[in-house]
C-alpha positions in Angstrom: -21.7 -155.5 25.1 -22.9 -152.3 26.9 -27.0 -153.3 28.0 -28.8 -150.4 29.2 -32.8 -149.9 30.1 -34.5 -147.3 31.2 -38.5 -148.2 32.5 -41.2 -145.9 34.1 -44.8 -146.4 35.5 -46.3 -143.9 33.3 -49.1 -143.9 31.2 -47.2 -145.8 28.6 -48.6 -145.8 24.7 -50.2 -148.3 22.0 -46.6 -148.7 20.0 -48.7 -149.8 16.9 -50.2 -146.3 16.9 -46.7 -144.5 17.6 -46.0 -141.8 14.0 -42.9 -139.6 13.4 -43.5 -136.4 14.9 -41.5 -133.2 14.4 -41.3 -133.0 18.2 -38.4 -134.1 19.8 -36.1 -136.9 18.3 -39.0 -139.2 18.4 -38.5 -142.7 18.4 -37.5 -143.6 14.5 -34.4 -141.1 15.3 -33.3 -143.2 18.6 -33.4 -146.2 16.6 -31.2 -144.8 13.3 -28.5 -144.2 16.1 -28.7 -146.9 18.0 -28.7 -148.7 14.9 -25.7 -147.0 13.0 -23.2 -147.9 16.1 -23.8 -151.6 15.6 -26.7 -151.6 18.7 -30.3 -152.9 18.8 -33.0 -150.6 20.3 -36.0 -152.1 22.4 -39.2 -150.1 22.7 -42.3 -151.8 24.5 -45.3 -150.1 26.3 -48.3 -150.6 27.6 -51.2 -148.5 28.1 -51.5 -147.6 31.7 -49.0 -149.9 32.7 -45.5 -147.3 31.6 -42.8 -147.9 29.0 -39.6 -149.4 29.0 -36.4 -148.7 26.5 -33.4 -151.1 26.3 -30.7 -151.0 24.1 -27.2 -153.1 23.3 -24.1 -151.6 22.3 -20.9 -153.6 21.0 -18.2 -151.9 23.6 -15.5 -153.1 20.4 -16.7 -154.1 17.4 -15.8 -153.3 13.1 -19.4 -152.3 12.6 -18.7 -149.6 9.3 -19.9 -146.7 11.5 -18.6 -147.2 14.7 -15.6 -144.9 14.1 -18.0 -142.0 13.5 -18.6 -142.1 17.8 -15.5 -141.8 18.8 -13.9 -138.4 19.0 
């Protein structure tokens, strides 16, 4: 299992009022990948207290679309 996080002291934002956007890959994007390789993606935030992001990745694994990552 690969763990990764990535956390900032930013402004943060009320997840329960997060939408699809057209900007950027957003955060429903980040999930469908991290998702389709088997992972599990981990969004929380705060208002004024920043936001972190964590995800888990099988390193090996069967999952049906794991093959699609590798080259």
């Amino acid at each position: 299992m690969l763990c990764c996080s990535i956390r900032d002291d930013g402004g943060g934002f009320d997840s329960s009022q997060a939408r699809p956007s057209r900007k950027g890959l957003g955060l429903i994007a980040m999930q469908e990948r991290v998702t389709a390789i088997g992972g599990t993606l981990r969004i929380e935030s705060r208002l004024g207290q920043g936001t972190e992001v964590a995800i888990r990745l099988p390193l090996e694994g069967d999952h049906a679309n794991s093959h699609r990552t590798r080259g």
